[in-house]
C-alpha positions in Angstrom: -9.9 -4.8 -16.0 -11.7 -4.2 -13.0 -11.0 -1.5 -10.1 -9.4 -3.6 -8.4 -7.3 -5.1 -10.7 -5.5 -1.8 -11.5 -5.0 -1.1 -7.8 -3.1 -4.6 -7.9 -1.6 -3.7 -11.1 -0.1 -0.5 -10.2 0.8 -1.7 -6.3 2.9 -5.1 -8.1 4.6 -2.0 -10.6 5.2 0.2 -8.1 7.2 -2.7 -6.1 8.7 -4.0 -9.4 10.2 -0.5 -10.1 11.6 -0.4 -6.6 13.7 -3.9 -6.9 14.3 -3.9 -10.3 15.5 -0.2 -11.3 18.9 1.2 -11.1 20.0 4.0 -9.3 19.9 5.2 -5.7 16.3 4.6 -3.2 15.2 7.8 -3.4 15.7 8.0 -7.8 13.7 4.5 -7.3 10.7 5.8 -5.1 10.7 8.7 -7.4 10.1 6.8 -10.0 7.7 4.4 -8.1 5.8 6.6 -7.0 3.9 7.6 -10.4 2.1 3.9 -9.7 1.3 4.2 -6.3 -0.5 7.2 -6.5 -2.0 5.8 -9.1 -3.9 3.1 -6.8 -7.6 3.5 -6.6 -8.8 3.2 -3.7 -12.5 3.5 -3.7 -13.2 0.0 -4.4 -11.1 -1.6 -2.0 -11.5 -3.4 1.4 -11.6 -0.9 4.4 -8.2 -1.7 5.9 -7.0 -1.8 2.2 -8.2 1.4 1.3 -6.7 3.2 4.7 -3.2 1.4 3.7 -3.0 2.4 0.3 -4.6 5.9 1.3 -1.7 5.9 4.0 0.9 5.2 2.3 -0.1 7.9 -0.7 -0.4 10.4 2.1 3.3 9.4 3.4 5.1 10.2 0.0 3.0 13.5 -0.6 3.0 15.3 2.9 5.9 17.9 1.8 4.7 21.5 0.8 5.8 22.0 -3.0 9.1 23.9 -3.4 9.7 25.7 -6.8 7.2 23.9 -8.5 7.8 20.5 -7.6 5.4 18.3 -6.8 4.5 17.0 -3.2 6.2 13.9 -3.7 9.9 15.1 -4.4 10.3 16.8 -1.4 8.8 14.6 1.0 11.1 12.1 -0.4 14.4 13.8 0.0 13.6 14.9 3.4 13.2 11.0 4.1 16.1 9.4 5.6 17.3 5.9 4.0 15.5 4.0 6.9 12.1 5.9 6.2 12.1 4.8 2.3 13.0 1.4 3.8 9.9 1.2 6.2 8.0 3.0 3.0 8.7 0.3 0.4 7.9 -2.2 3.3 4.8 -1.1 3.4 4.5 -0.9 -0.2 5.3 -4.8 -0.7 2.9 -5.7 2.2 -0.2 -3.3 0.2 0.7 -5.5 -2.7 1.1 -9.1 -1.3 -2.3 -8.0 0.6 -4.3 -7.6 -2.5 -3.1 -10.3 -3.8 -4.5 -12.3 -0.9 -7.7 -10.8 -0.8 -8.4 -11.8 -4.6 -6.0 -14.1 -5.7 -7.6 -14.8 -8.8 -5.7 -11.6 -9.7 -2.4 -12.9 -8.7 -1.4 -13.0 -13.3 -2.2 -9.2 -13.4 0.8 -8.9 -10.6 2.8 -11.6 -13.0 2.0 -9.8 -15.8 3.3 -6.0 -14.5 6.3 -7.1 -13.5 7.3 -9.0 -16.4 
């Protein structure tokens, strides 16, 4: 699988994970958020790359707190309406890629199955 491919794979997990798993928004980004730092962005598009290199920046901005990552505090210090705009932006990263190469539109299928 291409680059690409695996930035659309882990962008269509990352939003699966989000509407499909149990447990409270922030549990959920938690959880999402192992795929969406997981996007490469190297090889995509320039205003795909700045959104997905964005958005990655937005769940890691915290300092670490007793060994935690950067992610867990940044998202507990987010209020319910940040994670909202958040996973917004996630779903419009992942409907963009799947615009920009269509052909990939069965790796997104295939994730979230």
């Amino acid at each position: 699988m291409s680059t690409y491919g695996y930035a659309v794979e882990q962008a269509t997990g990352a939003v699966h994970v989000l509407a499909t798993t149990d447990g409270p928004l922030r549990q959920r980004f938690l959880d999402a958020s192992v795929h969406i730092l997981a996007i490469p962005t190297h090889d995509l598009p320039e205003h795909l790359k700045e959104q997905a290199e964005q958005l990655k920046a937005d769940l890691t901005n915290a300092e670490p707190t007793s060994g935690d990552d950067r992610v867990t505090p940044t998202i507990q210090r987010l209020s319910v309406t940040e994670l909202s705009r958040l996973a917004d932006r996630l779903v419009a990263l992942s409907e963009s890629l799947l615009r920009e190469r269509p052909e990939l539109w069965r790796v997104g299928l295939l994730t979230s199955a």
